[in-house]
C-alpha positions in Angstrom: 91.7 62.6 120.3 92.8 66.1 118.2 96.5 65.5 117.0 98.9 68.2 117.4 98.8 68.0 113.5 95.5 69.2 113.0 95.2 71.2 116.0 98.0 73.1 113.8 96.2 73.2 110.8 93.3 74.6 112.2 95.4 77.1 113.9 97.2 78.3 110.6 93.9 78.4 108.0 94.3 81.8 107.8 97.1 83.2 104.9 97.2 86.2 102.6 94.6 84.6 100.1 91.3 83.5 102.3 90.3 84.6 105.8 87.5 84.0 108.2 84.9 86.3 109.7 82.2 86.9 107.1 78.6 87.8 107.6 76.4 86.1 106.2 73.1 88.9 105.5 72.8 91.6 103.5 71.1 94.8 104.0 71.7 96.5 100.4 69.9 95.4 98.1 71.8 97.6 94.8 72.0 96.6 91.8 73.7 92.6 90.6 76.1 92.2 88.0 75.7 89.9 85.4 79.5 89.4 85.2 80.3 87.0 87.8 83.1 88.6 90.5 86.5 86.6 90.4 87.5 86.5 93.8 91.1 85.1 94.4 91.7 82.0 97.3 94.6 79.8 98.0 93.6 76.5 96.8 90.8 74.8 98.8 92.1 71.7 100.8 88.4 70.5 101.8 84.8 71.5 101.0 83.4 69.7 104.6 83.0 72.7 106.5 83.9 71.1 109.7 86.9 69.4 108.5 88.9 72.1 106.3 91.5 74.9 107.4 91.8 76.4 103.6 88.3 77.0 101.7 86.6 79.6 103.8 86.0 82.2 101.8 84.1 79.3 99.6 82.4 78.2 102.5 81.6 81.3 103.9 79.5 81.7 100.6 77.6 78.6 100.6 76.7 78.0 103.9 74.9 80.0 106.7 75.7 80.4 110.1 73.3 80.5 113.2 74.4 84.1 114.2 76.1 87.1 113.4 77.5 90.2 114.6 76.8 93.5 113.9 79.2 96.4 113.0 78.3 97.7 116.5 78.9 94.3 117.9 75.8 93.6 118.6 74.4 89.8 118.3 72.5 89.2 115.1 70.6 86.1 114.1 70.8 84.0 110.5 69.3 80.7 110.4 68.6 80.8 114.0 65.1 82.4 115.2 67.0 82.6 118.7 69.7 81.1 121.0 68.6 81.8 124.6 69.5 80.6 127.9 68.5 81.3 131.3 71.9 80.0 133.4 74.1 80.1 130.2 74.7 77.2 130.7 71.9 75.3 129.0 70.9 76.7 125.6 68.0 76.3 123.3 68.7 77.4 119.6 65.8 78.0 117.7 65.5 77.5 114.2 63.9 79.5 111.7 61.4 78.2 109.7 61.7 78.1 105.9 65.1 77.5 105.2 66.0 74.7 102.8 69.2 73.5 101.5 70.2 74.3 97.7 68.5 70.7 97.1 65.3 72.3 98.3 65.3 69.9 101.6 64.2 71.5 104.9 67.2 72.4 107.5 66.5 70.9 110.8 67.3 70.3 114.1 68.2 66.8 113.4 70.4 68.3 111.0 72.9 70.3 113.1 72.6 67.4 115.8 73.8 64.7 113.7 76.6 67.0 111.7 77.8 68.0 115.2 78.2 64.5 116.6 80.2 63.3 113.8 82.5 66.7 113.9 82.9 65.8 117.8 83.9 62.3 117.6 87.3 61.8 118.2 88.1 59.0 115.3 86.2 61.0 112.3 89.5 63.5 112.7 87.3 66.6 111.5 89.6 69.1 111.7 87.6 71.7 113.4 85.9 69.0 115.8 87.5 71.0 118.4 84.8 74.2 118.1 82.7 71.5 119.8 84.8 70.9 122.9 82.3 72.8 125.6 79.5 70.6 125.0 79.1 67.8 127.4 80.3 64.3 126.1 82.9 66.2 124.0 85.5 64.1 126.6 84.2 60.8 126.5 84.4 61.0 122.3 88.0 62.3 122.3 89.2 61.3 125.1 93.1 62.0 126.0 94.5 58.3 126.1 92.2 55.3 124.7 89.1 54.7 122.7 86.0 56.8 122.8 83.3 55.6 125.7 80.7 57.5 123.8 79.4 58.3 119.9 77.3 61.0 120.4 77.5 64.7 122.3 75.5 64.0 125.5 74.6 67.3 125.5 72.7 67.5 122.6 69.1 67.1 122.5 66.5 67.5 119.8 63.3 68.7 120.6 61.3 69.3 117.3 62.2 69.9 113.8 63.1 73.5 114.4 64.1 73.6 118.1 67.4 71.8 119.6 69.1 72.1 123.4 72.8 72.6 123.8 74.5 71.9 127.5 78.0 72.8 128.2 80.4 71.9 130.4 80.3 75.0 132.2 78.4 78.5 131.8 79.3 80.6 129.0 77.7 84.2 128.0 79.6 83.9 124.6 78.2 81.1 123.2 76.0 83.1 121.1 79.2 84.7 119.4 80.5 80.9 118.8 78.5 80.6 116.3 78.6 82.8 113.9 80.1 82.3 110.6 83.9 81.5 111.5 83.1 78.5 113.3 82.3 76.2 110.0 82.7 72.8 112.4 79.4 73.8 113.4 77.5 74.0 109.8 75.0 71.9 108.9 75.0 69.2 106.7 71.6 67.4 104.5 70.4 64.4 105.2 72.5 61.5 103.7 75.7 63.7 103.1 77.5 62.0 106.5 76.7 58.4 105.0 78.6 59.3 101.8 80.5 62.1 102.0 82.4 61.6 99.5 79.6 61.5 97.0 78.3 64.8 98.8 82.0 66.6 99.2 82.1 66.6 95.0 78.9 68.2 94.8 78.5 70.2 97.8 75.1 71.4 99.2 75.3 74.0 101.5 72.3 76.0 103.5 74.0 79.6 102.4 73.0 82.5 100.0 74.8 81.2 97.1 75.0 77.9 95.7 77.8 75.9 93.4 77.5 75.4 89.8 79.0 72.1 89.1 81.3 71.2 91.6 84.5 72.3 92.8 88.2 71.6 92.2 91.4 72.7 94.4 93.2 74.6 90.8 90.2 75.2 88.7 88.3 78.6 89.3 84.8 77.7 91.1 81.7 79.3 90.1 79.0 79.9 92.3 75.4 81.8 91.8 73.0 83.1 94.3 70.9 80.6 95.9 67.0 81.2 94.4 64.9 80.1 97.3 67.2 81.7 100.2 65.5 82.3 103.6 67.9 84.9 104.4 68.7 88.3 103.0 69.3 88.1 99.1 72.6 88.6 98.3 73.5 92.1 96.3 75.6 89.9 93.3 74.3 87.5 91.1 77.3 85.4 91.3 80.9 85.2 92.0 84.0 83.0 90.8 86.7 81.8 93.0 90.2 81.4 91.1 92.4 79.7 93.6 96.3 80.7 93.8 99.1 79.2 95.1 100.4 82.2 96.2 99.8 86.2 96.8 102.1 87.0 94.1 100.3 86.1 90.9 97.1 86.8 92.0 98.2 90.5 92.6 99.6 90.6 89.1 96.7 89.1 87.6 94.5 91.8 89.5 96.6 94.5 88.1 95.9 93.4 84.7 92.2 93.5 85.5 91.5 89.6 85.5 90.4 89.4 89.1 88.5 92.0 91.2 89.5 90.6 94.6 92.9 89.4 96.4 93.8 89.7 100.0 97.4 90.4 99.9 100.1 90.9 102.7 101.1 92.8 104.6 104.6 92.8 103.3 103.1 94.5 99.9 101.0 97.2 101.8 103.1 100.0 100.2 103.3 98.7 96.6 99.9 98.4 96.5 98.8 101.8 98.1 100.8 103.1 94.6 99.1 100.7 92.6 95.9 100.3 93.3 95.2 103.3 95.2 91.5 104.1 96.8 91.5 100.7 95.6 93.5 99.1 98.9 91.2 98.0 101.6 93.1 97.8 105.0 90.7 96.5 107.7 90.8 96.0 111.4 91.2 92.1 111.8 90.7 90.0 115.0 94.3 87.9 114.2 97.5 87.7 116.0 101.0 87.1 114.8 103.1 85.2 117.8 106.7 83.9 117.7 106.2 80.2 119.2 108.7 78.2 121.0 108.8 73.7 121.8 108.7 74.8 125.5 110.1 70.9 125.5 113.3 72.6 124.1 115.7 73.4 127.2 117.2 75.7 125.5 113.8 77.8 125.7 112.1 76.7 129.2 114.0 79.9 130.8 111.6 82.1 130.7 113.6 85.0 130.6 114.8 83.8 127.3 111.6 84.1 125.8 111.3 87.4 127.2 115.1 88.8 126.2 113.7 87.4 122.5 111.0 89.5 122.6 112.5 92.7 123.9 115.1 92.3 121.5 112.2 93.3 118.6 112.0 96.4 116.9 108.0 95.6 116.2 107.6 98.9 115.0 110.7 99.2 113.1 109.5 96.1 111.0 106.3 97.1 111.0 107.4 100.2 108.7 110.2 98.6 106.4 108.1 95.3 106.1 104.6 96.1 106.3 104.5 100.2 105.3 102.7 100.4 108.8 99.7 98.6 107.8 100.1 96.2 111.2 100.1 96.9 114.6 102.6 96.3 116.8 101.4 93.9 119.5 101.5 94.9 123.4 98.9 91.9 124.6 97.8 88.5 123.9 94.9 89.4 121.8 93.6 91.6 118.4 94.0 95.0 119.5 90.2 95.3 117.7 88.6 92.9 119.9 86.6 94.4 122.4 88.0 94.8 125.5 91.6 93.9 124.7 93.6 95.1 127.4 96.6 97.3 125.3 99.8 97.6 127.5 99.3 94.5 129.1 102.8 92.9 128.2 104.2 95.9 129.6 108.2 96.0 129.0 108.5 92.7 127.5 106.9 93.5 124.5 108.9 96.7 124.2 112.2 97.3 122.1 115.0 97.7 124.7 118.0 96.2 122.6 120.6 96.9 126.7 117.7 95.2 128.6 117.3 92.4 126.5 120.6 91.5 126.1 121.2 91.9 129.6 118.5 89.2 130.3 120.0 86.8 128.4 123.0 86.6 130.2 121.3 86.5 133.4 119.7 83.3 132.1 122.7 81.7 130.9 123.3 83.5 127.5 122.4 81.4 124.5 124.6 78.9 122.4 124.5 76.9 119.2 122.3 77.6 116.3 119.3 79.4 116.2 117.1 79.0 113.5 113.8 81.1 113.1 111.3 78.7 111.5 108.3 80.3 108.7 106.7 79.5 105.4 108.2 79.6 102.2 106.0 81.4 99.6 103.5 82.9 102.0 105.1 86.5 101.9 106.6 86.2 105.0 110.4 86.1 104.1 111.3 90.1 105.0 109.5 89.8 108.4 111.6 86.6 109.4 114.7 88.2 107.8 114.6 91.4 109.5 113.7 88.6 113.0 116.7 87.0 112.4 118.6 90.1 112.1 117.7 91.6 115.0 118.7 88.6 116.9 121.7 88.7 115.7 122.8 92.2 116.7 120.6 92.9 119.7 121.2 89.6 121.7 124.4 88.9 119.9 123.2 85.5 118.8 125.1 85.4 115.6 124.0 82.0 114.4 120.5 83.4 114.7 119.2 82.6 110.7 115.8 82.6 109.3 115.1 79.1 108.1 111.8 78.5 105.5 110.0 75.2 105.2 109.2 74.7 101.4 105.3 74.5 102.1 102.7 74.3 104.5 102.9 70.6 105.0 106.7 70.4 105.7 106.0 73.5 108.2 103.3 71.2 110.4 105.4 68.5 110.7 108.6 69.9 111.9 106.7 71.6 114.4 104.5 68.9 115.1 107.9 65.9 115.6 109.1 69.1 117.7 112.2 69.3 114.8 112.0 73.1 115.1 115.8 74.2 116.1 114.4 77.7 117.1 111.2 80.2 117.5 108.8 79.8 114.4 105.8 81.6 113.0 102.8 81.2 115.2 99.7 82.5 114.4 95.8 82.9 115.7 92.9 84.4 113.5 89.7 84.8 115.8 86.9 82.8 114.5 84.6 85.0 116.2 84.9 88.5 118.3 85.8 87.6 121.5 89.0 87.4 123.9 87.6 84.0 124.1 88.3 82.7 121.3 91.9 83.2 121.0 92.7 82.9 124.8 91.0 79.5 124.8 92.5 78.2 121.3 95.8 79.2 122.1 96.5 79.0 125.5 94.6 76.1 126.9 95.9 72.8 126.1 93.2 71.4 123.6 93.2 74.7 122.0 92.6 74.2 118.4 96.1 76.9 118.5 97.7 75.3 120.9 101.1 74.9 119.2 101.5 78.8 118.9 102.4 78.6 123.1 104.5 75.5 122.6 101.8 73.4 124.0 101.3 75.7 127.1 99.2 73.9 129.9 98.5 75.8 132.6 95.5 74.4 134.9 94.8 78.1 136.4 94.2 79.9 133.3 91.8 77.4 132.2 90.1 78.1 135.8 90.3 81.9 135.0 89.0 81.4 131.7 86.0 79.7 133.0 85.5 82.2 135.5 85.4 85.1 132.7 83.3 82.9 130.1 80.5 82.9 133.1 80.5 86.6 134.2 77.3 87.8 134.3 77.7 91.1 131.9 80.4 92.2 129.6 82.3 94.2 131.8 82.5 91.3 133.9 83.6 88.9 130.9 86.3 91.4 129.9 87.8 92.1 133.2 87.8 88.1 133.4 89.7 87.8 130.2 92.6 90.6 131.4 93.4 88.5 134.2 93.5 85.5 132.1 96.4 87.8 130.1 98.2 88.6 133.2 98.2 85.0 134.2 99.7 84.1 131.1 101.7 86.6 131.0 103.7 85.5 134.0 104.7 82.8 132.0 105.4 84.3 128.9 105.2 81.0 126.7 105.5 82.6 123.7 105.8 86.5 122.0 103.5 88.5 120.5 104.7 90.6 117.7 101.7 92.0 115.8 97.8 92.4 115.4 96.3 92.3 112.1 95.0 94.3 109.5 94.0 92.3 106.9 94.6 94.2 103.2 92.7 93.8 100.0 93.1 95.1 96.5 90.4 95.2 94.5 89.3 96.2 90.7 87.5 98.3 89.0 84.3 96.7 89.4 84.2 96.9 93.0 82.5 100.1 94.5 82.3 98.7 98.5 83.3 96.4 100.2 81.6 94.6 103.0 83.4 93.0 105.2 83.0 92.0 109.0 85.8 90.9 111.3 88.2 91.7 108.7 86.9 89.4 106.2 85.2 90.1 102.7 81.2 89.3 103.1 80.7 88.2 99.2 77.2 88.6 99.9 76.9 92.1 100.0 79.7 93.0 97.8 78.8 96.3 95.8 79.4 96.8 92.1 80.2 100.2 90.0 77.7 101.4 88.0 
């Protein structure tokens, strides 16, 4: 069964210094550079791709997806030939034929079968085993009290060496979106890497477009080159070197003195950069959502009218100036305000300031006594935003022991939440791992949800029902009309506040002349060089 640990781990991959959403081909094929880029990351916790929450951008290099998306939207295909269905319930994923892993062995069906199974099964405690939960036998392996009654996804089936079948739980016209380049539970590993992965983690083999040098470690820079004999579209560098950072901070500085050509940075140092660095800012549409969570356990929260005076007692775009110079956008539904469909306006006046109205609500629920301690991430540039949270607590509601409280790290963070030691609202968060409502209505508002925690552990049997119902509408108009009533459903509840959708920033050197990205995300692939 998925721990509330790593369901939030998964949940909170994304920070200033990595992000997901890369695409994996190329199209322009200008001119490489000799000079490997240096691309900043935070430190990598894990090279297994389904069991890591902090190395995409490394694993977004050196492995491939199945599909991708195009600018337009449109469905694209990678290592897969085709992924095709005819009740969308019941897919068959087609392999194309040449590609090999960096070792030079072929990539097979058996492959993505066997990588899958082990990611699904309950006890292995891959923390992205979750991206498997709508294929049938996902249940029996991690199932909610007891052992596993089954080792293997029963709805998994090999056919050749190039062809596999996939059967879910129920039908689904976004499964070709799943997996794309976000979802890394569901790369493929070589033969032999699951019998000793710990001899394969220190050297890992990947199926992408570049290929790693000699290793990896979490504080050394990693050096990767471009995979000779890939299938796919060659990339338009030569090679590129990750630094990993603790923190935003000095890799901006170190980018300002021309040592590294690439750091995401947040949105907290929007403005300083803009003077900076110039045309040299990148600020992107993103598919994430920044969400104030509550322990729905907590009493002192289960009025829902508490959660909504909270959230009407937010000056989102107030913040959004002093703290992020504008670069965010202040949220008004559940989901990205890029992602296709998203239903703007749907929180209606809860997720509007109205300092009178808020305050008004409170008392009608009781009012609010004791401490109240607003719960984020020390380091992570999030310190003004929970400030200026804090602060508006404090004179808008009148809740004068309101008080922004950081966790030293990420680790101390998970486990207050996670013992439910949380003495107040804390940072919640959701980056969509591929573009659809889907994704983030299902991770963090359905009770296995890999985001979960965001909502408090929200659990509400008739969203899941909804959910279902959009996930199986026969066109996209249908899907996205599904997924607004999904909203409004939740929104009756109100389990937890949304305060912004991304944009994720980037700064970048010299060297760089474009920037690819897709979702939000750089695409090192088909990163262009100045002249």
């Amino acid at each position: 069964m998925h721990s509330k640990a790593r369901l939030l781990a998964a949940a909170s991959a994304v920070v200033a210094l990595t992000l997901t959403g890369c695409s994996a081909g190329s199209t322009d094929d200008s001119a490489d550079t000799a000079e490997p880029i240096r691309y900043a990351v935070e430190e990598p916790d894990s090279m297994i791709p389904g069991n890591q929450f902090g190395s995409y951008a490394i694993l977004e290099t050196i492995f491939s997806p199945l599909t991708d998306i195009s600018e337009d939207g449109e469905i694209g295909y990678v290592a897969a030939e085709s992924v095709e269905s005819d009740d969308a319930k019941t897919w068959t994923i087609t392999l194309r034929e040449g590609w090999t892993f960096h070792d030079g062995t072929p990539v097979t069906a058996q492959n993505y079968v066997d990588t899958w199974n082990y990611a699904a099964y309950g006890p292995n405690a891959w923390v992205n085993g979750a991206q498997l939960a709508n294929v049938v036998g996902y249940a029996e392996m991690n199932p909610a009290e007891g052992e596993p009654t089954a080792t293997e996804l029963a709805g998994l089936t090999v056919v050749d060496d190039t062809t596999f079948t996939v059967e879910l739980v129920a039908p689904d016209r976004q499964y070709p979106l799943q997996l794309t380049i976000g979802q890394t539970g569901l790369y493929p590993l070589p033969d032999g890497a699951l019998e000793d992965l710990e001899s394969w983690e220190a050297s890992p083999i990947g199926n992408g477009p570049f290929s790693l040098v000699d290793g990896w470690s979490a504080t050394d820079p990693i050096e990767a080159v471009a995979y000779e004999d890939f299938a796919g579209d060659e990339p338009t560098i030569d090679a590129v070197t990750f630094v990993p950072y603790l923190d935003t901070a000095t890799a901006y500085t170190d980018a300002l003195a021309g040592e590294i050509d690439i750091v995401a940075i947040a949105g907290s140092q929007a403005e300083q950069a803009r003077g900076e660095f110039g045309d040299h800012v990148h600020e992107l549409d993103a598919p994430g959502v920044d969400f104030l969570g509550f322990d729905l356990a907590d009493p002192r929260f289960a009025d829902i009218r508490v959660r909504q005076a909270i959230s009407m007692a937010i000056d989102r775009d107030a913040i959004n100036d002093a703290v992020f110079g504008g670069s965010q956008v202040p949220a008004t539904s559940l989901t990205a305000p890029s992602m296709p469909g998203d239903p703007a306006g749907i929180c209606g006046e809860y997720c509007e300031f109205d300092p009178d109205a808020a305050k008004a609500l409170l008392e009608e629920a009781g009012g609010f006594d004791g401490e109240l301690q607003v719960h984020f991430i020390a380091n992570w540039g999030q310190e003004d935003l929970f400030e200026a949270i804090a602060n508006q607590l404090r004179q808008n509601l009148g809740i004068e022991s309101a008080v922004a409280t950081p966790s030293a790290d990420f680790a101390a963070f998970t486990d207050m939440i996670t013992q439910g030691a949380a003495n107040g609202p804390f940072r919640a968060r959701w980056g969509a791992l591929y573009p659809s409502q889907q994704n983030t209505l299902t991770a963090v508002f359905t009770p296995t949800g890999e985001g979960n925690f965001g909502a408090g552990g929200y659990d509400n049997p008739e969203v899941v029902e909804l959910l279902q119902a959009a996930n199986a509408a026969p066109d996209l108009e249908g899907s996205l009309a599904g997924y607004t009533a999904v909203q409004e459903r939740i929104l009756q509840d109100f389990p937890t506040v949304p305060l912004f959708g991304n944009r994720y920033l980037y700064v970048t050197s010299d060297r760089i002349a474009e920037l690819h990205t897709n979702s939000g995300a750089v695409d090192v692939a088909e990163i262009v060089v100045a002249d």
